[in-house]
ChimeraX commands (.cxc) that place a marker at each C-alpha (Angstrom):
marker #1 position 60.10,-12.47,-1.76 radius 0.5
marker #1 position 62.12,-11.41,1.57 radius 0.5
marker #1 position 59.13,-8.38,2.01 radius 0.5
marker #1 position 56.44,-11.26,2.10 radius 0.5
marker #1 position 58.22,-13.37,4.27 radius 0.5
marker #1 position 58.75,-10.80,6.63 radius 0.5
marker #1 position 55.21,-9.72,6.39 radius 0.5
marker #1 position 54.05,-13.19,6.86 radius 0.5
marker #1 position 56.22,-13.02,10.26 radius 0.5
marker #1 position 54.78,-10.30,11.30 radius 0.5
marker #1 position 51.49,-11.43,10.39 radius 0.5
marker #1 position 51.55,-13.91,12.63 radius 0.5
marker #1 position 53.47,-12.21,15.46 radius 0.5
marker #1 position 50.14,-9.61,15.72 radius 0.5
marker #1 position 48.04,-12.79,15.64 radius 0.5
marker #1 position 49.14,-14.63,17.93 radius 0.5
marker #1 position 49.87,-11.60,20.81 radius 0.5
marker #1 position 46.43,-9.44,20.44 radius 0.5
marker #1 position 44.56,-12.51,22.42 radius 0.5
marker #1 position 47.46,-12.57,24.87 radius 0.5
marker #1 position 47.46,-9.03,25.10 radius 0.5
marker #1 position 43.33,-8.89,26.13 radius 0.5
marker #1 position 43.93,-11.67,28.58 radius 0.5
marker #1 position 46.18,-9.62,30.45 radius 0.5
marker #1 position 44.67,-6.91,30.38 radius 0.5
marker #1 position 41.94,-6.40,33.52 radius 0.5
marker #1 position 38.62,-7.10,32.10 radius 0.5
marker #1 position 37.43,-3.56,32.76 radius 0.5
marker #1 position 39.83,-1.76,30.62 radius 0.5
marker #1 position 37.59,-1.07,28.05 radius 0.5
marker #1 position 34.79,-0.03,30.68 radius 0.5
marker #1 position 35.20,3.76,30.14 radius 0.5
marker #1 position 35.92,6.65,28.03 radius 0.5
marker #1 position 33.42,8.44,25.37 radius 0.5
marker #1 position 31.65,6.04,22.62 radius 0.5
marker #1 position 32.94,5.73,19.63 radius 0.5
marker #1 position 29.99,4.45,17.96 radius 0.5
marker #1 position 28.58,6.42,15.02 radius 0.5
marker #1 position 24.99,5.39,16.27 radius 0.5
marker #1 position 25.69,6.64,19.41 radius 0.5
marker #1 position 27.15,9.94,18.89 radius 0.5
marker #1 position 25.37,11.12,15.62 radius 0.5
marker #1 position 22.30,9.73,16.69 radius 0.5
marker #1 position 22.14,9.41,20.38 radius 0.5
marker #1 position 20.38,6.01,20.09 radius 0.5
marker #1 position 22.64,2.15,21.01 radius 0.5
marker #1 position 22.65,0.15,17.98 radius 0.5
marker #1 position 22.66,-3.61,18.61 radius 0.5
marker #1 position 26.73,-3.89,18.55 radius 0.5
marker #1 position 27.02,-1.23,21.48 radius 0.5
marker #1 position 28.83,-3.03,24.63 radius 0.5
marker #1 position 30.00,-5.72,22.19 radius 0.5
marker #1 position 33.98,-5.11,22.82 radius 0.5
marker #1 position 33.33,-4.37,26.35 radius 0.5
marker #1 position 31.41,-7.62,26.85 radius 0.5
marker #1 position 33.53,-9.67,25.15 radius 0.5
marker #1 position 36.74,-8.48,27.54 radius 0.5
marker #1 position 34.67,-9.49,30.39 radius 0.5
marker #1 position 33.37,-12.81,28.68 radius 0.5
marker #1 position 37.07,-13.42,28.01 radius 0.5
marker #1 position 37.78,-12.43,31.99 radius 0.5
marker #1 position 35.11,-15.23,32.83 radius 0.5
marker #1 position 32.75,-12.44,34.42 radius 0.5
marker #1 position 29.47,-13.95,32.49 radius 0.5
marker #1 position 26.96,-11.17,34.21 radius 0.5
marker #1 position 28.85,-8.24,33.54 radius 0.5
marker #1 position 29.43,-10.06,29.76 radius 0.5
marker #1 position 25.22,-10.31,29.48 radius 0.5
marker #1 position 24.91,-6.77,31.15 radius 0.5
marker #1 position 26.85,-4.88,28.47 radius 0.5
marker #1 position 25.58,-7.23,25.54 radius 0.5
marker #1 position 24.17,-10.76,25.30 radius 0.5
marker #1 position 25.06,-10.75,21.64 radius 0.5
marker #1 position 29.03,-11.62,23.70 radius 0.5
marker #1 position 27.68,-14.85,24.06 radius 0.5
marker #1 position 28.08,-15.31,19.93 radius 0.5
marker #1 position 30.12,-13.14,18.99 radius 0.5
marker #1 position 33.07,-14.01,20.85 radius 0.5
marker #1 position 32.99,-17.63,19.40 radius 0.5
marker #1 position 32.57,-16.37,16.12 radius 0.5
marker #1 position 35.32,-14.14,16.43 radius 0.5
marker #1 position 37.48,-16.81,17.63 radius 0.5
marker #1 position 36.86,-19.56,14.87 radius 0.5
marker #1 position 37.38,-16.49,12.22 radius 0.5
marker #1 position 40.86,-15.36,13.89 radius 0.5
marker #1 position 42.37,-19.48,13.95 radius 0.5
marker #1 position 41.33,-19.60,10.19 radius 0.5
marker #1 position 43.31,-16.48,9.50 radius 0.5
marker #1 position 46.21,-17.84,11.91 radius 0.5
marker #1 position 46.40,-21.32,9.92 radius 0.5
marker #1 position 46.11,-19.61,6.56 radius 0.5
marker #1 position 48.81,-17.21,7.58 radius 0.5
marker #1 position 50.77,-19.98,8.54 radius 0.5
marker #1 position 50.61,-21.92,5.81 radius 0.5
marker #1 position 51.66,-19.10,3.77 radius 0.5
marker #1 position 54.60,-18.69,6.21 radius 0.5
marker #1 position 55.70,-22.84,5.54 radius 0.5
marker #1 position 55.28,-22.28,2.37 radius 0.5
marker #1 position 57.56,-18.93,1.73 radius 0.5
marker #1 position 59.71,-20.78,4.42 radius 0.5
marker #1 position 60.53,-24.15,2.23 radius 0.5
marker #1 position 60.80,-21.88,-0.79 radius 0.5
marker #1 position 63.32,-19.29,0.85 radius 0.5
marker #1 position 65.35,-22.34,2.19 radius 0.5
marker #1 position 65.45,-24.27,-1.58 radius 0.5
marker #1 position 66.96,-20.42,-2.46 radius 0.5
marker #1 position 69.61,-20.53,0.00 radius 0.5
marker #1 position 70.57,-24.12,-1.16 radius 0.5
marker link #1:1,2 radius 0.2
marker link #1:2,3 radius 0.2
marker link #1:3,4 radius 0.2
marker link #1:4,5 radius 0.2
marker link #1:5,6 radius 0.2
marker link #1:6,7 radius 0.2
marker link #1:7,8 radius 0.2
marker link #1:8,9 radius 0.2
marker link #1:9,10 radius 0.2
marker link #1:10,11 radius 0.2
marker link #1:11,12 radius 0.2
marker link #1:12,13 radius 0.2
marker link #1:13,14 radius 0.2
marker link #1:14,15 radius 0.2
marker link #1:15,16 radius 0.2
marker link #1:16,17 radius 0.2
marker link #1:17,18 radius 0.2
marker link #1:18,19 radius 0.2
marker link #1:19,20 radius 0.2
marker link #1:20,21 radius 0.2
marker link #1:21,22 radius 0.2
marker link #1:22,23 radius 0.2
marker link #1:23,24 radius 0.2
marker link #1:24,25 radius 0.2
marker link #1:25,26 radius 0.2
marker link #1:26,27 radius 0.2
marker link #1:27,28 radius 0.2
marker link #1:28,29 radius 0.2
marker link #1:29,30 radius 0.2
marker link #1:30,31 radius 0.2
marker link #1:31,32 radius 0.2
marker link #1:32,33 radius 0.2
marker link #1:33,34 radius 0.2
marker link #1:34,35 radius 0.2
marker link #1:35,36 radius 0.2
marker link #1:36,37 radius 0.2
marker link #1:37,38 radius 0.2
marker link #1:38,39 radius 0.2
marker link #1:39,40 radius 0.2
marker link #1:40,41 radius 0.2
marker link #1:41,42 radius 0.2
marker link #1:42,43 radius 0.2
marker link #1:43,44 radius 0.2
marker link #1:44,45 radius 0.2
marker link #1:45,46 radius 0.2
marker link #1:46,47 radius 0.2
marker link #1:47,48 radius 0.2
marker link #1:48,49 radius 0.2
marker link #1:49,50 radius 0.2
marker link #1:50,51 radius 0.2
marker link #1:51,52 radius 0.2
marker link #1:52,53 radius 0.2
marker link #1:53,54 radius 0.2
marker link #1:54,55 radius 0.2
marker link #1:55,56 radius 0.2
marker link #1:56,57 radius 0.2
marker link #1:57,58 radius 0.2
marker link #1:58,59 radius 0.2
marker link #1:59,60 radius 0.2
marker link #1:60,61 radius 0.2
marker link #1:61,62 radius 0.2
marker link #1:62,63 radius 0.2
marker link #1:63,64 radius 0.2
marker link #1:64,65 radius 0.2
marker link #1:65,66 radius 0.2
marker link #1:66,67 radius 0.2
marker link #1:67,68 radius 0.2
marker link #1:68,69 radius 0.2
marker link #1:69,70 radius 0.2
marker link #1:70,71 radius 0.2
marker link #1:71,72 radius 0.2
marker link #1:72,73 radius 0.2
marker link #1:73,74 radius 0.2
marker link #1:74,75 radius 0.2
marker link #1:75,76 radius 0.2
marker link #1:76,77 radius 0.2
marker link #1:77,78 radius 0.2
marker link #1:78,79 radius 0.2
marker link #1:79,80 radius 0.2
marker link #1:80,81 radius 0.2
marker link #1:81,82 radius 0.2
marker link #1:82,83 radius 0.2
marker link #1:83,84 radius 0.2
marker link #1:84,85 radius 0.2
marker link #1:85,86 radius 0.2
marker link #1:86,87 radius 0.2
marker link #1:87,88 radius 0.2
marker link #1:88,89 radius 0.2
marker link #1:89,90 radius 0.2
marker link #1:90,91 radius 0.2
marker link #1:91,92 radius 0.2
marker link #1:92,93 radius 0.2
marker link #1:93,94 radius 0.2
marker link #1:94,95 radius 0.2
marker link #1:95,96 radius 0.2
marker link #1:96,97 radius 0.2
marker link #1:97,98 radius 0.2
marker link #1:98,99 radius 0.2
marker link #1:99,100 radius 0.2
marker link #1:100,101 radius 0.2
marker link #1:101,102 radius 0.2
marker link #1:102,103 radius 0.2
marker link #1:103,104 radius 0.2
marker link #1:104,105 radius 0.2
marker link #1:105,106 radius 0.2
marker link #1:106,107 radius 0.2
marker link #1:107,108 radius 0.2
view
């Protein structure tokens, strides 16, 4: 009981800083460094998800031509993304009430 509830907690702790963290974060962090697509280095060839994470930090940044330059597929993804992760976050936080009310009926 006390491990889930803590896990819950930190759950949503992770949730709800990893989209703070990338807005403050300069849009061009991601920018350089070697590929770690498989595509890429086993094949030497972009597949159509290369430039997605860097896109979306400059979507996220508001810079909409560097977003298209790196990968129009930014222009979906990110919202998809987004919809997916507030699902999780309101799931995770009902789980969190939940363990919460039954913790404090324990302690009464």
């Amino acid at each position: 009981m006390n491990f889930r509830y803590y896990y819950t907690i930190g759950k949503l702790i992770i949730i709800t800083v990893t989209p703070v963290l990338l807005l403050l974060l300069p849009a061009h962090f991601f920018d350089g460094g070697e590929s770690v697509c498989l595509s890429k280095l086993l094949l030497d060839r972009d597949c159509p998800a290369c430039g997605l994470t860097r896109a979306c930090m400059h979507l996220i940044h508001f810079n909409w031509e560097e977003a298209y330059a790196f990968n129009m597929m930014s222009f979906l993804a990110l919202p998809m993304v987004g919809i997916v992760w507030l699902q999780w976050a309101l799931k995770e936080y009902k789980i969190f009430k939940a363990l919460h009310n039954k913790r404090a009926g324990m302690l009464v």
